[in-house]
N, C-alpha and C positions, 0 to 999 in steps of 0.2 A: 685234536680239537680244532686246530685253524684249518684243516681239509674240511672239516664238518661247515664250519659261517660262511668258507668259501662257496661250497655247492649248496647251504640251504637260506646264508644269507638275506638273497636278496627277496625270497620268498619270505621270508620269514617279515623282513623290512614290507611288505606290501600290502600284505597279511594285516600287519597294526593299523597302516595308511587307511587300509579298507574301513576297518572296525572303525577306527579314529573319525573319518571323515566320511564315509559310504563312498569313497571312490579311488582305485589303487592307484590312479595317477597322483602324486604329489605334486604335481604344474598346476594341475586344476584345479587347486584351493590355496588360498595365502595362510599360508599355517596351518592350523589345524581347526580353523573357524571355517563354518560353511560360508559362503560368499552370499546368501538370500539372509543369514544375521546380519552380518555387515551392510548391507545394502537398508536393511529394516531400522536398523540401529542411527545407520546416517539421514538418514528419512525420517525418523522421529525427533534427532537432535538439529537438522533442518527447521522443523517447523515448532519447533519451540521458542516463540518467540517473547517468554517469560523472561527470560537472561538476554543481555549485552554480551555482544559479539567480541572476541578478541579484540578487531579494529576501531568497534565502537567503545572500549576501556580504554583504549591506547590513546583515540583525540583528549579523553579527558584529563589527560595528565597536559596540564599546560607546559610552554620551551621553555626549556631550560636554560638561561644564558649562561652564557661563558664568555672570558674575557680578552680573550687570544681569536686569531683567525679561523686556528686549527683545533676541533674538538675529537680525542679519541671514544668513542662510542664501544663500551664490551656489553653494555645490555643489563649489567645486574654488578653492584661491589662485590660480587662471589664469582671468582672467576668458572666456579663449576655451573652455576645455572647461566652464564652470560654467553654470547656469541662470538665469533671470530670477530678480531676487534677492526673496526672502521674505521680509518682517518677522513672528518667530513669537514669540506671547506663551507665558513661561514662568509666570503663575500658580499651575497647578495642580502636583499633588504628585508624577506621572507623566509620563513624560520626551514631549516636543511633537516631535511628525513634521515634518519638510519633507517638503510636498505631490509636491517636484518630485522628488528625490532619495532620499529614505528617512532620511535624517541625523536622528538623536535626540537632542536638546539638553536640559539639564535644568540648571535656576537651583542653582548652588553656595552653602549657605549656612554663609555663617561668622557666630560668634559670638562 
């Protein structure tokens, strides 16, 4: 049985590629989606300009203040939907981006 996958194998693997995609190269398609979908699919949700853009929900969330210099930033209280977490200094006078996320954090000061 394993002499049989070894000589029909790869044939057999290309075989599917073909049916799968119309083309037995597997380099020439990211998965098993034609690339003129993808292409059309990105081109339609382009120019849909009924929805706000990831960046354009993310200004809406006003900074966050926090009361320390140092703010750790993970992107979500669930560490399964958040980011690799970010130590951002809050110094300056203007509210500190997370890199990963957009979150804008700004040092709260009380007197």
């Amino acid at each position: 049985m394993a002499a049989f996958w070894r000589t029909n194998g790869l044939r057999i693997g290309s075989h599917l590629m073909r049916n799968l995609t119309g083309s037995p190269n597997s380099r020439s398609v990211s998965g098993i989606v034609n690339s003129e979908i993808i292409t059309s699919h990105t081109e339609k949700w382009m120019q849909d300009f009924s929805k706000k853009s990831p960046m354009e929900l993310i200004h809406e969330v006003p900074p966050i203040k926090v009361e320390g210099r140092i703010v750790a930033c993970e992107g979500d209280t669930n560490p399964a939907l958040g980011h690799p977490i970010e130590f951002i200094c809050l110094d300056k006078a203007e509210p500190a981006v997370c890199k990963y996320c957009g979150l804008r954090y700004v040092q709260g000061h009380h007197h």
